[in-house]
C-alpha positions in Angstrom: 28.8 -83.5 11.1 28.6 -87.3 10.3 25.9 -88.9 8.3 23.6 -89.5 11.6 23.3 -86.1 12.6 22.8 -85.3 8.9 19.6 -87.2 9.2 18.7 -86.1 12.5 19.0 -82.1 11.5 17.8 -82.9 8.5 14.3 -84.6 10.0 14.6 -81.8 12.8 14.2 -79.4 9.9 11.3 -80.9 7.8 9.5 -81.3 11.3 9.9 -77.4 11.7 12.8 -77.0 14.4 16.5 -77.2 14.1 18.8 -79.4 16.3 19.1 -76.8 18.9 15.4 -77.1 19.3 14.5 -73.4 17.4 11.9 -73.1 15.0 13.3 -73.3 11.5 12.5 -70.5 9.0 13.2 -70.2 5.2 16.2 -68.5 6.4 17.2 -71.0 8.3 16.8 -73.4 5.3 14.2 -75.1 6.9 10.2 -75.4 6.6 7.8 -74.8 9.4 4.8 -77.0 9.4 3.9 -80.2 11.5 4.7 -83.8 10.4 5.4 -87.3 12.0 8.8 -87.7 9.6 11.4 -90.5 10.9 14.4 -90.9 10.4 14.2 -94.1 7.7 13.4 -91.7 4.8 16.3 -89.6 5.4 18.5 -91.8 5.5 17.6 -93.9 2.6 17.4 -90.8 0.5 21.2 -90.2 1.8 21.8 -93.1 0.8 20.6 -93.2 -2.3 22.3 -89.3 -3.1 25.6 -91.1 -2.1 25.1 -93.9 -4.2 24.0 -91.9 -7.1 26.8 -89.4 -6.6 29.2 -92.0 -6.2 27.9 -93.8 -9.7 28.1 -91.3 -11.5 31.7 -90.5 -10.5 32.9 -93.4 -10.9 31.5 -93.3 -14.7 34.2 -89.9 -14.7 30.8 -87.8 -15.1 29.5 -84.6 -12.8 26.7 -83.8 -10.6 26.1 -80.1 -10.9 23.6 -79.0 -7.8 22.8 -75.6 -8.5 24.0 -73.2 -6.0 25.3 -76.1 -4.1 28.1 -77.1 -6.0 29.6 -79.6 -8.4 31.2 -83.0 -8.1 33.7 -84.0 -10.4 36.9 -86.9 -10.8 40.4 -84.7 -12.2 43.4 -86.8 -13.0 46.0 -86.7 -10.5 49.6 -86.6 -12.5 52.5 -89.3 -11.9 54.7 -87.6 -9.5 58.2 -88.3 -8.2 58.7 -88.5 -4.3 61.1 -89.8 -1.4 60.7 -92.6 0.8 60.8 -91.4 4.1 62.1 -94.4 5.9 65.4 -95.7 3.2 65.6 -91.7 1.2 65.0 -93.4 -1.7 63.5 -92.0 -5.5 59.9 -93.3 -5.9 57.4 -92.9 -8.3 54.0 -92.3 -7.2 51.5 -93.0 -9.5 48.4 -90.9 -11.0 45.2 -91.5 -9.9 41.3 -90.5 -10.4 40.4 -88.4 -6.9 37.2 -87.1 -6.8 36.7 -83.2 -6.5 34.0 -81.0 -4.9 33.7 -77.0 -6.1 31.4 -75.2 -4.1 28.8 -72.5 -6.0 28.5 -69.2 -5.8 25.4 -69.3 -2.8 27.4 -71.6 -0.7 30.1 -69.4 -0.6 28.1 -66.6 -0.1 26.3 -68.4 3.1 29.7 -69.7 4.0 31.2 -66.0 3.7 28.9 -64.4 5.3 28.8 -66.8 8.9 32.6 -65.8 8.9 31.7 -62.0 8.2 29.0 -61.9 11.1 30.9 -64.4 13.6 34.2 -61.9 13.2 31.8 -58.7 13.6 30.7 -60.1 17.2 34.1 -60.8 18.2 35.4 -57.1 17.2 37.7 -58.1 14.3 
């Protein structure tokens, strides 16, 4: 899912219905209810979360969401390698790469799609 369709499901959702065109329900994640949302607030809110994020980040701090998951920069080591093309002894060098740890509801969402999706196909 790329940002757009972030935005879209996300605007489907507040309005009530999901992208497939269902009703959202708590379950679902989403809230029932009318509204005449667009699509400008949604995406400058993701914008701003990105930015924010990013910021933050790049200050070597952590944005904790709770349930969600954390975002955090670890330290990548200096590491020998091999040129591919000449065979050759390189060094590649450490770096800042940034890091996201899922929290313990996500995974339980996320393990229990796989758990139901493997029960309807007899595994």
């Amino acid at each position: 899912m790329n940002k757009n369709e972030l935005v879209k499901e996300i605007v489907q959702r507040v309005k009530g219905t999901n992208s497939k065109g269902a009703k959202a329900t708590k379950e679902s994640g989403g809230t029932t209810g009318s509204g005449g949302t667009h699509l400008k607030p949604v995406d400058t809110f993701l914008d701003a979360f990105f930015g924010t994020v990013s910021d933050e980040l790049r200050k070597k701090g952590k944005v904790t969401l709770v349930g969600f998951g954390t975002f955090t920069v670890a330290k990548r080591k200096e590491k020998r390698g091999v040129n591919p093309k000449t065979g050759a002894k390189i060094t590649i060098k450490g770096k800042s790469v940034p890091v996201f740890k899922p929290g313990k509801k996500l995974k339980m969402v996320v393990n229990y799609a796989e758990t139901k999706s493997l029960s309807r196909k007899g595994v």
